[in-house]
N, C-alpha and C positions, 0 to 999 in steps of 0.2 A: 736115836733113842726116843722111845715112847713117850710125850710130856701126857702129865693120869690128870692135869689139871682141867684143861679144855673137857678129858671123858667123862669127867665126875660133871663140871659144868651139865655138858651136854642130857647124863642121866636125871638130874637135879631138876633139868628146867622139864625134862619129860614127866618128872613125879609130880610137879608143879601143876602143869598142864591140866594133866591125867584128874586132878584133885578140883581141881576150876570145875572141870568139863562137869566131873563127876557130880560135882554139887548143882551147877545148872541146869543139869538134864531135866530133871522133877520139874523144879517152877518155869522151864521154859514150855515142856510139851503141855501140863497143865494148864496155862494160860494162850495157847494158842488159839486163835479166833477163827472159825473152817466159818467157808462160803457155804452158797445153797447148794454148791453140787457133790460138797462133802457131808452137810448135815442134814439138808433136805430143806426144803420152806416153798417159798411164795414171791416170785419176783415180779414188778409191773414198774412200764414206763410211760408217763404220763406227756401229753402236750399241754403247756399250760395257755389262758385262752384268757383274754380281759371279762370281767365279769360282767361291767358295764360298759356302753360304747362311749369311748375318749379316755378308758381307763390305761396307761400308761406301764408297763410289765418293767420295770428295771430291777436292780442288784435288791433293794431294798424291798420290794416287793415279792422275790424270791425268796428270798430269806424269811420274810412273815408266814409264806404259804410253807416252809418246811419245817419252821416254827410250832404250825396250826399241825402240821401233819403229824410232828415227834408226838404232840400231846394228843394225840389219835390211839398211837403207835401202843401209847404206855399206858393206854385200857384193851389193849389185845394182850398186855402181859410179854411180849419180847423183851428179850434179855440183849441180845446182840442186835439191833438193827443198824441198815445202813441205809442213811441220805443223802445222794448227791443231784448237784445240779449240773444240767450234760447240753453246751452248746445255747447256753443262756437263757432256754427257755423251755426246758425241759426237766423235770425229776423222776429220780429212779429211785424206786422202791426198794430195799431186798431185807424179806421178813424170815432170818430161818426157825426153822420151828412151827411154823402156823402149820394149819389143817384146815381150818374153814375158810377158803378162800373167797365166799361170796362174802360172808359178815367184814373179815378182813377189806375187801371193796368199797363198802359200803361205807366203810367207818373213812375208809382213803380219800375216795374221790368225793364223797358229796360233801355239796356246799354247806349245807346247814344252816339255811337261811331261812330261819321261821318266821312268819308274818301271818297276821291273823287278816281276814278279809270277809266285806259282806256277800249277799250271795250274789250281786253286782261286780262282786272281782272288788270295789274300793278299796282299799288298805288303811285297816284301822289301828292296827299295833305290830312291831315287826319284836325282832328278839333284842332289841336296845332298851325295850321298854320290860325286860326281865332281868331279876340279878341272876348274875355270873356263878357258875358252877353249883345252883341249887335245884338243880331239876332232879326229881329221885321216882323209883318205881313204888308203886303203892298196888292195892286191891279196892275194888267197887264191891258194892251189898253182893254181886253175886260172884266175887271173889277170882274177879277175872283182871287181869295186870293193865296198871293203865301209869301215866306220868302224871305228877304233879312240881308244878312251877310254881315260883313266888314274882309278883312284878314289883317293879320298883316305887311305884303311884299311885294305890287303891285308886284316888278320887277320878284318875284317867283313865282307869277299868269302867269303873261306873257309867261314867259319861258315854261310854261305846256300848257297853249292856243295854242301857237305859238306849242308845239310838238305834239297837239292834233289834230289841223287844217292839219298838215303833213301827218296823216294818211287817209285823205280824199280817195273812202268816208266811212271808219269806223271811222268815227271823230266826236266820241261821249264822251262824260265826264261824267262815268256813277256814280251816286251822290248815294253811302251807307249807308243806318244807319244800324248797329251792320253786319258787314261782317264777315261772316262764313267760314272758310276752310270747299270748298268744295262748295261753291255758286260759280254760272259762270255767268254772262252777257248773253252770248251765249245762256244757256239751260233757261233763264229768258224773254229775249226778246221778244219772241213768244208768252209771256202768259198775260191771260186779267188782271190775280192778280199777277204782280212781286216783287219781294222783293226788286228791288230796288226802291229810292225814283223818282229819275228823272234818262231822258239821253238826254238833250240838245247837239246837233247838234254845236260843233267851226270853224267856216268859217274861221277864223281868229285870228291875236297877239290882248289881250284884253287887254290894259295897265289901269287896274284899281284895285282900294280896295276895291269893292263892287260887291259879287254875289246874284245873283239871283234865289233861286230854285221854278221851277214851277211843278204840276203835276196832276192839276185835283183835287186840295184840295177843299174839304169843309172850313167854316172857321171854325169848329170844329176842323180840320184835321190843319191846318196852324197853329194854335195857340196854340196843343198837340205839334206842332214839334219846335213850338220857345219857349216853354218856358223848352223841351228837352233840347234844346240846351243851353239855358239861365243859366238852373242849371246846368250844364255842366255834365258829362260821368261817369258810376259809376265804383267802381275800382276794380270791380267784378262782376260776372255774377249771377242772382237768378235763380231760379230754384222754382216754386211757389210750395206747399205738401199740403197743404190747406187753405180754403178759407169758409166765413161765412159772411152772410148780416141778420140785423134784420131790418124787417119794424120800421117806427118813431111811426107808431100809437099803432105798437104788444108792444115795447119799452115800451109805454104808459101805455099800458090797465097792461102790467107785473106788472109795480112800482103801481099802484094803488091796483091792486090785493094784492101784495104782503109787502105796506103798509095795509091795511088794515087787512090783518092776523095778522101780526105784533103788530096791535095795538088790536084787539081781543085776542091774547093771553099776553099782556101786562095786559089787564083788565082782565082777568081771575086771573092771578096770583096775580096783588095783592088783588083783592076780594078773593082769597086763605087765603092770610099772614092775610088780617084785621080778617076774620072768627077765624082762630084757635090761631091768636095769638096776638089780641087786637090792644093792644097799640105797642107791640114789633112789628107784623104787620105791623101799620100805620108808624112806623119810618123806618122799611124796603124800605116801600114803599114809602118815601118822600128820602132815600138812591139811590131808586132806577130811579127815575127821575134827580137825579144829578147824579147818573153813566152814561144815556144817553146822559146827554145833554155834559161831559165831554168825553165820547169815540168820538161824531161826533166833538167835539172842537178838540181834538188832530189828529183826521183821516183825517180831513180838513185843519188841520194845515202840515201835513205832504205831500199835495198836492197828496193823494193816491186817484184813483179813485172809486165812489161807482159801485157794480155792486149786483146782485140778490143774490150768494150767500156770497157778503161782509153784507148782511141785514139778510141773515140765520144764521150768524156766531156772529152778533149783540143781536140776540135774544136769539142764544144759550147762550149767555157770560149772560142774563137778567136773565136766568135759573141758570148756575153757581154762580149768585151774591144772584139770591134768596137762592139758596141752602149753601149757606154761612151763611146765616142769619139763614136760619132755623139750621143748627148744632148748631149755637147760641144759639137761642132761648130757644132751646132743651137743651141742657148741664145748661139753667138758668132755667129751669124748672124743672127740673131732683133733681137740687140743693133744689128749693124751697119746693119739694114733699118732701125731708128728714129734713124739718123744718129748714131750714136757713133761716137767715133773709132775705127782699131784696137783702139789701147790699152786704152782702157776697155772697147769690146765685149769685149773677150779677158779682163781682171777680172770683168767686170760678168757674162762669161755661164760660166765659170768655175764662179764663185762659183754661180750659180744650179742649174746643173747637179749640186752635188757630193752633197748631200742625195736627189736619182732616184738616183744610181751608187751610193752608197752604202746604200741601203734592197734596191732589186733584188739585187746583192749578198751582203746581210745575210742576206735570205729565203732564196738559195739554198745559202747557209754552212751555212744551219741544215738546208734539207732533208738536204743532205749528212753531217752529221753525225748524224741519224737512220737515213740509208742506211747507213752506217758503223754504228753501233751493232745495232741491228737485222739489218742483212743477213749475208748468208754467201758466202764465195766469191768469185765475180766480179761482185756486188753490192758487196765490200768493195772490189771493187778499182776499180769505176768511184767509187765513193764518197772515196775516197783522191784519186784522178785530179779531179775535181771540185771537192773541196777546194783541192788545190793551185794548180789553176788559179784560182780565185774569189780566193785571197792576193793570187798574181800579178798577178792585173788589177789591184787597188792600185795594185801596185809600178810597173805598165809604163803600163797606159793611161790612170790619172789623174794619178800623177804626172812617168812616163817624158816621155808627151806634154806634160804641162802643161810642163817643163822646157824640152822641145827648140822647142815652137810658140814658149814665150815669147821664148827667147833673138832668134829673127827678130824676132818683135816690138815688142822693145825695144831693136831694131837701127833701128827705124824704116823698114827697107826694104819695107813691105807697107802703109805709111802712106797711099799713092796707087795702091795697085792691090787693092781689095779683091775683086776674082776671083778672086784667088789663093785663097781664102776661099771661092768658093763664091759668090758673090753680085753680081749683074749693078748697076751705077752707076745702074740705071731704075727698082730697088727701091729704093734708098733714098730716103726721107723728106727730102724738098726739094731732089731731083735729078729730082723729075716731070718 
């Protein structure tokens, strides 16, 4: 006799399900966070390099230079950036969204260490002796863009004006950003592209807290150097090793392509599982849509971003979840062909099964967390993806399914019809 309690169960936790899913869908695809090769941007990876010699690069040191960089990052206007630090003495970049990949550079790597100097090269005031985050773009009488500063001293302005003016007429105040041992004024001066920023001519004691650099700026140019200055000096020098930009529209065309495989071989497989294996199949496959919709719940929740192959590593974990099922399957089939009951075949091959799922599994948890430790980038990120799927299957295809088969089960309505199952009345042992 048919018990309706288990069936009612079984449809009950399906409406359930079905309602969860249904409400999550929206705020999880919503909030998904796509790499550069999904949205397009500006990737660079830097070596990082002592500024000064006996400058020592540890943990804390790293952290201030990605510190210096975030407040770079967020006068480019990115919404999603990512910072990491790769092999201790390296950081990666990845900006999606950007377009101007020089100004983007420029803002990244350079130091931003302004110092004012005579035309001797001496060093008369460097950017300590300005306050913090007031540098702003303004216009000259002929209304061309230029920066002005506030110092922290007037009377220590003066004192350098007034020793600058002295040297008349080399009475220039040659204005640096990132000074090199080994730059001269001198060998600079003569040339149409100098590395220094200005060299304003001191007639005179300037008793003021406001300078002015002018030099032929663009206002592109003016407002790269104020908001330089704004985030203030990194405490390190970079050294760029590589660098990568995806178009927004290539970005595009990938995630559409590469959804759409995705869901071509989602629909293969479970037109697979319903073919050879009925009903065991179709609960795979209603397994297998709450393994999806629970790996982008947890990857979204962990604020990881997606990238091309975090969605290869997605699909692969669809493949491991199916092939979980089918050891399943298999082992309740195996059972059923030596004349067991449902019941028991469905213990009995359960049981058998859970030691292969749980081993294959186990092996690819671990490659994964090797990938994860070890790799860089979009190594970590399929490594991430991979992990979470391998928990997942746990959660959906050994135990999701073992839950939802059982309930029919032990409904008894599959007592007399073991095709449902996969398995024709001719195979089993003493229905020759």
């Amino acid at each position: 006799m048919v018990k309706k309690g288990p069936i009612f169960s079984f449809f009950a936790l399906l409406i359930v399900l079905g309602i969860i899913i249904g409400f999550a869908v929206n705020p999880i695809i919503h909030n998904v966070k796509l790499g550069l090769d999904l949205k397009g941007g500006f990737e660079v990876l830097y070596q990082v390099k002592p500024l000064k010699a006996g400058q020592k690069i540890d943990s804390d040191t790293m952290s201030n230079a990605v510190a210096a960089i975030n407040k770079r990052i967020n006068v480019l206007g990115v919404s999603e950036p990512n910072i990491s630090i790769e092999n201790g003495h390296r950081i990666r970049v990845q900006l999606p969204g950007v377009k101007n990949e020089k100004r983007a550079r420029q803002l990244l790597s350079t130091t931003a260490k302004l110092e004012f100097r005579d035309y001797k090269d001496r060093l008369m005031l460097d950017g300590s002796d300005l306050k913090p985050g007031k540098a702003k773009v303004a216009f000259d009488q002929m209304n061309k863009p230029m920066v002005t500063l506030q110092l922290k001293d007037p009377a220590k302005f003066a004192s350098v004006t007034k020793k600058i003016a002295s040297y008349y007429p080399n009475n220039q105040l040659v204005i640096w950003m990132d000074y090199k041992k080994g730059d001269s004024y001198q060998k600079e001066v003569g040339k149409k592209n100098h590395k220094y920023i200005s060299n304003p001519g001191v007639e005179q004691q300037l008793n003021t807290s406001d300078v002015q650099i002018s030099g032929n700026f663009t206002m592109q140019e003016a407002t790269t150097l104020k908001d330089l200055l704004n985030s203030g000096s990194l405490p390190v020098r970079m050294n760029e090793i590589y660098s990568t930009s995806v178009g927004a529209q290539f970005g595009q065309d990938s995630m559409k392509e590469t959804i759409y495989a995705g869901a071509l071989a989602v629909a293969a497989i479970m037109l697979f599982m319903l073919f050879f294996y009925r009903l065991g199949g179709l609960i795979a496959d209603l397994t297998l849509v709450l393994y999806m919709a629970i790996v982008m719940g947890v990857f979204v929740g962990l604020q990881a971003v997606l990238t091309l192959p975090g969605i290869a590593a997605m699909i692969l974990g669809i493949g491991m979840a199916v092939d979980a099922n089918i050891i399943t399957l298999e082992r309740i089939k195996d059972e059923l062909r030596s004349g067991k009951s449902v019941l028991s075949a469905f213990k009995a091959g359960n049981h058998r099964a859970l030691p292969t799922v749980v081993d294959a599994n186990l092996t690819t948890i671990i490659a994964a967390a090797v990938l994860f430790v070890l790799g860089v980038s979009a190594v970590k990120g399929f490594a991430v993806m991979l992990l979470i799927s391998n928990v997942v299957t746990f959660l959906t295809s050994i135990y999701g399914a073992r839950l939802l088969l059982g309930l029919l089960v032990h409904s008894r309505a599959l007592n007399n019809h073991p095709w449902l199952l996969g398995v024709k009345r001719r195979d089993i042992r003493g229905n020759e």
